[in-house]
Each structure stands twice: as structure tokens, then as C-alpha cells.
C-alpha positions as CSV (number, residue, x, y, z in Angstrom):
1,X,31.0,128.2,37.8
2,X,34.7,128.8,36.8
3,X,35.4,130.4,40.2
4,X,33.9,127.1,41.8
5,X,35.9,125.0,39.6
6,X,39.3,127.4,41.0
7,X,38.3,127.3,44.7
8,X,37.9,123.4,44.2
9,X,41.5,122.8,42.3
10,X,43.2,125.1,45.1
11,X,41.6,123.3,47.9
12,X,42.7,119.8,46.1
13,X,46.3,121.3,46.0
14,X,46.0,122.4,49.5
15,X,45.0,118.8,50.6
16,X,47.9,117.1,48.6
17,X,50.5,119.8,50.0
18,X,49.2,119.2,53.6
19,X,49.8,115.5,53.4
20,X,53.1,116.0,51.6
21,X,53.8,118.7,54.6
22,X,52.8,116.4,57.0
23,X,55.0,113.8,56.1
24,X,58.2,116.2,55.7
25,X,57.2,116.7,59.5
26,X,57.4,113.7,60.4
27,X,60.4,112.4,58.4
28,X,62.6,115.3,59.2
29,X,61.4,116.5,62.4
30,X,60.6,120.2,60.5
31,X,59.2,122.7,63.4
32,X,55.7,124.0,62.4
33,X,56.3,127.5,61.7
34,X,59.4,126.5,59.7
35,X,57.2,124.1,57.8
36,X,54.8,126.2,57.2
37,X,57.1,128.8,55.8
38,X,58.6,127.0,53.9
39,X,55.7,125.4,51.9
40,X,54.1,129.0,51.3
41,X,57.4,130.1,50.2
42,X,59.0,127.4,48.1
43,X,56.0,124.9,47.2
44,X,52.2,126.2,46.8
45,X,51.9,127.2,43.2
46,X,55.3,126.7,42.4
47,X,57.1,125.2,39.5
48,X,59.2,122.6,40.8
49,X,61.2,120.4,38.2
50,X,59.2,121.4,35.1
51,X,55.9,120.9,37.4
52,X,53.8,123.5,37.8
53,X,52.2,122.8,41.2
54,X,48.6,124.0,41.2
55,X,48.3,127.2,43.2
56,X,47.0,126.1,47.1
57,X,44.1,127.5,49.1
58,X,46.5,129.2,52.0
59,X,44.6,129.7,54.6
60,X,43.3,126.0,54.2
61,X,46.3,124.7,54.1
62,X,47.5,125.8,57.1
63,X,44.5,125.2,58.8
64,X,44.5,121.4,58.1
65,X,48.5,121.4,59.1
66,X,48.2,123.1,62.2
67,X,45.2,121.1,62.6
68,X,46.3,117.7,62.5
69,X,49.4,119.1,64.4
70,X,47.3,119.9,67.4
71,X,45.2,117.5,67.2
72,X,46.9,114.2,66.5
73,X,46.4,112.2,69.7
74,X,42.5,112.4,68.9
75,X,43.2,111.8,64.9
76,X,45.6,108.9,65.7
77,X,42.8,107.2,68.2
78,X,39.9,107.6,65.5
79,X,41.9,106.4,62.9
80,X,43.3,103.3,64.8
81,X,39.7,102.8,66.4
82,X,38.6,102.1,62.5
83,X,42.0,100.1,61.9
84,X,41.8,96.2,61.8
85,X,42.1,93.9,64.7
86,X,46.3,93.4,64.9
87,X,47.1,96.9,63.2
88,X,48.7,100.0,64.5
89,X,48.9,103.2,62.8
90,X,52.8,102.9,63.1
91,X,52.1,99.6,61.0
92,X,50.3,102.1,58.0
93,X,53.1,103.2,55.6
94,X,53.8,107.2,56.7
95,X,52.1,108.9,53.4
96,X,49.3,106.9,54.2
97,X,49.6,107.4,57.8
98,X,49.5,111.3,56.8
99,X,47.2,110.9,54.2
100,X,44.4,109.6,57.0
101,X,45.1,112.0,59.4
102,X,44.8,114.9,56.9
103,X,41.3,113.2,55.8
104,X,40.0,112.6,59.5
105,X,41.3,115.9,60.9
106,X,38.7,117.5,58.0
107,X,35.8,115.2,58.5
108,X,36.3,115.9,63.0
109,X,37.1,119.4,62.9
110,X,35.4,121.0,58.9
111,X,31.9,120.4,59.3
112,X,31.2,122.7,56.4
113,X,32.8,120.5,54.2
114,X,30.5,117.8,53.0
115,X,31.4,114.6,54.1
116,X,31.5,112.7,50.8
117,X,33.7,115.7,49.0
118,X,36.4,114.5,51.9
119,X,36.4,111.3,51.1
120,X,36.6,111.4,47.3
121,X,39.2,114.0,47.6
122,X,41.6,112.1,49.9
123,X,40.9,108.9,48.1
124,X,42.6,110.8,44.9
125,X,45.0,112.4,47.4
126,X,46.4,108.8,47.6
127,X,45.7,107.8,43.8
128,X,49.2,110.2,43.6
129,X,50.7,108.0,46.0
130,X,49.1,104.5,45.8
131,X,47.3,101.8,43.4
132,X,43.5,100.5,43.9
133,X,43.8,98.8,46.6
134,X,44.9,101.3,48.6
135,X,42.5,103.9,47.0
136,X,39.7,101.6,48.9
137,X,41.6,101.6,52.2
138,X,40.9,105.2,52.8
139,X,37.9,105.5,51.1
140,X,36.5,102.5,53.4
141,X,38.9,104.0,56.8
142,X,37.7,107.5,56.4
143,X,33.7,106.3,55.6
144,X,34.0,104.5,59.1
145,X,35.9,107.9,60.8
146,X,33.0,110.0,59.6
147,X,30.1,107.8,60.7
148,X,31.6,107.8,64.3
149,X,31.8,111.4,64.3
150,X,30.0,113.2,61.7
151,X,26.7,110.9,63.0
């Protein structure tokens, strides 16, 4: 059980640190590679202003990264197809604009990840970020994304 418990805190991390990558990206224009790097180097496990970061699944990390990076067009489309009438993605704030396409790039492309263990976790991916209300935007964005594609 405790290695179940381990795998399942390391994957969490590596969820938050892709969404937190992801927005770097697109705040600072970061190349991939240099991204990547620097995240494995500087950020997964590390202690960072008296915070000890939680020690990140790796290789799921940079799957979900390089994931939504090749992937976005098809992300961006399911995520606005599930937006409401008169909203854009470019409207979304950018963590939460990451923070969906981190959650729909693992519900289109991580079939082996159950689809209501994706939701819960990027619903408490933006509890770091976000109040309630929020909370119920992505649970009820990325429910809609995986019926339309996990159907």
C-alpha cells in the first residue's frame, strides 16, 4: 500500500509541476528542452524557499509536458468545444488555461489512467491556485472533455 500511496503523491507532484511548467512556457517563451531541464534540475523534489517540493514522477512529467506541447491545437479545440457560448480559451486566466490542458491532454492521450482519478487530481491541482468556484470549473470542463473522448 505504502508504495501505492508514493507512486500516487509523485504523480500529484508531477501534475502540479507540469501545469506550473506549462505556464513558465508560456509566460517566458522557455524552449522545451530548456524547460524540461530545468524543472528536473532545479524543481522536482527540491526544497525551494523552506518548501520541500514532493519528489515528481519523471518520466510522467515529461510525458504530460511534451504532451500538451505537441498536442495543443487538439487540447485547445476540446477544451474550447466544452467552453461556454462567448468564451475563448485566451479569455481563461493562463494557470487555468494550463491547468485544463494538462487535465485534457491526460484524459485524450492516458487511457490507463482512470478517468475520475484525472479529474479529482486536477480539480486539487487548481485548489493550489484557485477558490471553489473555480475548483467546479474544471471539474465540470474536464467531465465534459472526457465524455467526448473517453466515450
Amino acid at each position: 500500500m505504502a508504495k501505492i500511496n508514493e507512486r500516487s503523491r509523485s504523480r500529484s507532484a508531477a501534475r502540479l509541476a507540469a501545469a506550473q511548467a506549462l505556464y513558465q512556457q508560456e509566460m517566458e517563451g522557455t524552449p522545451l528542452a530548456q524547460l524540461l531541464n530545468e524543472f528536473h534540475q532545479h524543481r522536482l523534489g527540491a526544497t525551494i524557499e523552506d518548501v520541500e517540493y514532493t519528489a515528481a514522477e519523471v518520466s510522467f512529467f515529461d510525458d504530460l509536458v511534451k504532451g500538451v506541447d505537441a498536442r495543443r491545437a487538439e487540447i485547445d479545440a476540446a477544451i474550447t468545444a466544452k467552453l461556454a457560448n462567448g468564451w475563448t480559451l485566451e479569455r481563461l486566466d493562463k494557470p487555468m488555461r494550463q491547468i485544463l490542458r494538462v487535465g485534457a491532454y491526460e484524459l485524450i492521450a492516458r487511457p490507463d489512467v482512470p478517468t475520475a482519478t484525472v479529474i479529482s487530481e486536477y480539480v486539487d491541482v487548481a485548489d493550489a491556485f484557485y477558490d471553489k468556484r473555480e475548483k467546479g470549473f474544471v471539474n465540470g470542463l474536464l467531465d465534459g472533455i472526457a465524455k467526448a473522448v473517453r466515450a
